[in-house]
N, C-alpha and C positions, 0 to 999 in steps of 0.2 A: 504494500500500500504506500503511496505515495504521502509525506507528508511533511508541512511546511512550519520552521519553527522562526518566530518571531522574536528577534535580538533586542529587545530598548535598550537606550542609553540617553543621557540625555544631548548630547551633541554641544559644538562649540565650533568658532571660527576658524574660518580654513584662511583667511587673510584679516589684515587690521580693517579694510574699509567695510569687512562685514562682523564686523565688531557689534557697533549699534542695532545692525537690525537683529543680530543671534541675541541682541539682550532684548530689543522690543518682541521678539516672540516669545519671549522667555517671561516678561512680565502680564503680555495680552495673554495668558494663560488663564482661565480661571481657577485653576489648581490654588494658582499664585496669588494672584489679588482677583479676590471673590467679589464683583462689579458688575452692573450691566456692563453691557458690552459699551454703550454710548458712553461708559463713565470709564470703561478699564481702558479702551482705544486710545482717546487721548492723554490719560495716564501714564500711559504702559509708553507713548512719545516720549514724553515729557522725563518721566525715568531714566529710560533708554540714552535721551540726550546728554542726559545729565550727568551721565555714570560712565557712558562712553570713554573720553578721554582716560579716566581712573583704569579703567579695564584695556585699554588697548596700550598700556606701562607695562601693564601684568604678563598681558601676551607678548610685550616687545622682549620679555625677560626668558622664553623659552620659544624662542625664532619665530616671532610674526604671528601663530596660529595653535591652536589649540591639536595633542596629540589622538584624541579620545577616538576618532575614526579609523585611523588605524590600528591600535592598538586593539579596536572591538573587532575590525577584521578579522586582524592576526586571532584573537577569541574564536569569532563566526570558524575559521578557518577549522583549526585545531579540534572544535568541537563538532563538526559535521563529519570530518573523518573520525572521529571519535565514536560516534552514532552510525556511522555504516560500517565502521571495522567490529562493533560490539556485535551487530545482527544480522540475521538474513533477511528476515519477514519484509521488512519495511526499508523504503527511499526516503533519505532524509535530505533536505537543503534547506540552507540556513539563509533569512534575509536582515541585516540590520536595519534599524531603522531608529532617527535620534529625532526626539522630541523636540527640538526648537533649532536646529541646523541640517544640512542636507548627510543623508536621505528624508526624507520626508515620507510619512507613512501613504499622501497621499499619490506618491510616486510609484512607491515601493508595491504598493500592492498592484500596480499596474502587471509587473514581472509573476508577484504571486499566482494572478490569476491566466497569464501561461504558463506557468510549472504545472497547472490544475491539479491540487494537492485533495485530497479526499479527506483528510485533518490537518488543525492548525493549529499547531501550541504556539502560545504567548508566552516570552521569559524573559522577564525586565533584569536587566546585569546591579538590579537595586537587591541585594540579601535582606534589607531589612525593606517593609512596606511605610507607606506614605501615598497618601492621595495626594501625593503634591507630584511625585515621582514616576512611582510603579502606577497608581490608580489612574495620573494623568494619561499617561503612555495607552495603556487598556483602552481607556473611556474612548482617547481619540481612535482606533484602532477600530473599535467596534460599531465607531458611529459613522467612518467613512465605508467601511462594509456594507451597511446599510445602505449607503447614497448609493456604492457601487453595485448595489443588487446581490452580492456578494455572498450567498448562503452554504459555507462552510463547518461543518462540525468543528466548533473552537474553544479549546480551553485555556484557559489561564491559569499559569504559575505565579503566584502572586508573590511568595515570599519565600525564603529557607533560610530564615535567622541559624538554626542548631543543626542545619545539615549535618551530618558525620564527617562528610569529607570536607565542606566548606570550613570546618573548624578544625579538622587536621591538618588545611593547606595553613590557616593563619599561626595555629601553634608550632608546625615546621617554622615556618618563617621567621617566627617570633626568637625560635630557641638561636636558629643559625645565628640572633645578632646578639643576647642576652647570656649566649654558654659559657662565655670567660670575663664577663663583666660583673663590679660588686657596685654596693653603693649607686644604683639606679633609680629610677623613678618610671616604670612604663605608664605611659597616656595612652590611652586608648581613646583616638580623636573622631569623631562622627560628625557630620553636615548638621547644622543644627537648623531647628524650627522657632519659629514664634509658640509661644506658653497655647497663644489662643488656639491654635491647631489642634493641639494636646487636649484640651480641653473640653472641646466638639469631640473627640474619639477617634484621633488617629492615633494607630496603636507604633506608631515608629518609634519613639522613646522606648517603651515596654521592649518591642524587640527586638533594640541596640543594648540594654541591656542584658536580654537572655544569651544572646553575639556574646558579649566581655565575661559573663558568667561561666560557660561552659568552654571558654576558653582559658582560661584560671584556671578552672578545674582539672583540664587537658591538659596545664603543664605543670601542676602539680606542684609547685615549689612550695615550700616553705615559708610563712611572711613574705610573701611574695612584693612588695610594695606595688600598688596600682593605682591607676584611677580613671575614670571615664568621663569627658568632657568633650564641648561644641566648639564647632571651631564658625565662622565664616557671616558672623553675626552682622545684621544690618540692619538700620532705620531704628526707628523711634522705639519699635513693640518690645517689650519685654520678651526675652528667648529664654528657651530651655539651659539647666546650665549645669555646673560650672563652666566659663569660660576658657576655652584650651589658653588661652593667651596669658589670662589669669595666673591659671596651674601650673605653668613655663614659668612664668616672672617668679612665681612662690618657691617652685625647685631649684632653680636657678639661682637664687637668693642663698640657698644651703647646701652648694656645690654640691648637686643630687649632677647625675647622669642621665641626661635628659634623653629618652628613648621610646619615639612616637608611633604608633601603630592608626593607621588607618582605616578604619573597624565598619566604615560603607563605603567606602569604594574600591571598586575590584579592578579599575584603569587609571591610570597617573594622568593627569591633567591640571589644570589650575591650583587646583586648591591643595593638591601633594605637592608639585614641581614648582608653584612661587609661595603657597602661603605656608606649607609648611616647613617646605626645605630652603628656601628664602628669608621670609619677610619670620618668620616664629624660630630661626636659630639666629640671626640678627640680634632679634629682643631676647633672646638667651642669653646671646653672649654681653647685651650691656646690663645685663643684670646676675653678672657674674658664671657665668654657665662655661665649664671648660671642654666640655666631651656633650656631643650633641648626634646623636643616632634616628633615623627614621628606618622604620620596615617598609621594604617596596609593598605596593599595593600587587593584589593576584594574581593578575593578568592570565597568562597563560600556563600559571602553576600547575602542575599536573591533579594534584589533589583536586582541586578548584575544579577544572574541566571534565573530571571525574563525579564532581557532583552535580555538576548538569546536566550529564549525561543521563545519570541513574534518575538524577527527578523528573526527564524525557520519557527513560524508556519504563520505571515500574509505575508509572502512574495507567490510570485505563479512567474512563467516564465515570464508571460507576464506582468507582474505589479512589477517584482523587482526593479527595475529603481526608479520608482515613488515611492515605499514605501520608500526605503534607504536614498530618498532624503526628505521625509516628515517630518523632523525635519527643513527642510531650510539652509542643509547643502550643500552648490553646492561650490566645488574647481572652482576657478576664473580660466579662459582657458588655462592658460601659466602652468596651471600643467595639463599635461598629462599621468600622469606614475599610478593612479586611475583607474583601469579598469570598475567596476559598479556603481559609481558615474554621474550624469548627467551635462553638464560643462555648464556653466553660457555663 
């Protein structure tokens, strides 16, 4: 059987002059800023404008443009032959598609619907869920199906916080940089949200920490020294916290050894390659930091590709529910914005 799996990510500039508009798609989102459209349009301009020059420094700081497309290739790649060297039954081809720069889903499903795939799994490269993210990527996905007549048997993998293998690629990674180091301080850094998000029930907080939880656990140390905090904080709203920048200046202040892990993102782009390993070992070091470590993010870890694989192939329609949740991941019932999650 033929069948087609769906990459999100969220996408970024492929040059500086398209700088402004990968961020005016990025805030005309509703995900984003929850607006009529007559109110978020010239908003999401006006943002966009404003924020541009800031953001096209960021990108002059890792050559011109943002890595995330290739790098999800290189992913797309590695995991289709992954998926057809594991089985016979089934043809698998893989299509990326980035929420607010090209591919465009409404591109992308142009190609989908000559492959004519008979199932189509959705797998946003977000491990933890977010209606801002994973839910945006979906929503848009299924609502140009519609327009395009498009009637495919489709599921969606929405999340795999405590995957098995997802958390054995980051505790590898983790150990590779931590096995001959003392006097540490690991961050476990995550994109952060506004409180209000959180509040309404999205369950991303809850589980970015089940992510840091079963990852401690898997490396087992001893007083392990840790902490989990936001990094990428903007505007006015009140976010979710501690602030990563915060936690840095605090560690750094008592010549801790500062050693970042990346704990949602599984591709190096902006916010690994300038804010973390840039613009946050910077403020390390003027605040006394003398050993400053990041964990690369997953990319094409083999664990990693290993567990999207397996969330591909042992899922089936009527048992998606029950596999997703077979790590003993169930959102507590006050979040509901998780669509194939099973609620406690």
């Amino acid at each position: 059987m033929r069948k087609a799996v769906i990459l999100f990510n969220l996408g970024g500039p492929d040059k500086l002059e398209n700088v402004e508009p990968f961020l005016f798609n990025l805030f005309n989102d509703p995900a984003i800023l929850n607006l009529p459209s007559f109110l978020r349009y010239p908003l999401a301009k006006l943002i966009s404008n404003r924020r541009a020059p800031i953001a096209k420094k960021i990108y002059q700081e890792i050559g011109g443009s943002s890595p995330i497309l290739k790098l999800t290739e290189e992913q797309s790649s590695k995991l289709e032959k992954k998926l057809n060297d594991s089985q016979s039954l089934d043809e698998f081809k893989l299509f990326v598609v980035m929420r607010c720069w090209n591919p465009r889903a409404k591109d992308v499903i142009k190609n989908v619907k000559l492959y004519n795939p008979k199932e189509i799994i959705l797998l946003p490269l977000y491990p933890q869920y977010s209606a801002a993210t994973s839910g945006s990527s979906i929503k848009e996905w299924k609502e140009i199906s519609i327009k395009e007549n498009f009637n495919v048997k489709t599921i969606s993998i929405c999340c795999y916080p405590t995957d098995k293998n997802f958390i054995k690629a980051h505790t590898k990674e983790i150990i590779k940089i931590i096995k001959n180091l003392s006097n540490f301080k690991l961050i476990f850094s995550a994109h952060g949200l506004p409180e209000k998000n959180i509040k309404k029930g999205d369950p991303y907080q809850w589980q970015v920490e089940q992510s840091v939880k079963k990852i401690v656990e898997s490396l087992g140390i001893k007083n392990l020294d840790w902490i989990l905090s936001y990094q990428s904080r903007v505007g006015p709203l009140k976010w979710i916290g501690p602030s990563t920048d915060e936690v840095i200046i605090e560690n750094s202040k008592i010549k801790k050894h500062i050693v970042l892990v990346p704990i949602a993102f599984v591709s190096e782009h902006s916010e690994t390659l300038v804010e973390l390993d840039i613009e946050y070992k910077k403020l390390a070091e003027e605040n006394g930091c003398e050993q400053y470590t990041r964990v690369p993010a997953l990319g094409i870890n083999e664990d990693f590709i290993n567990a999207l694989s397996e969330l591909i192939l042992n899922k089936n329609e009527n048992e998606f529910n029950e596999y997703i949740s077979s790590p003993k991941i169930k959102c507590p019932s006050n979040f509901k914005k998780c669509p194939c999650l099973i609620y406690e």
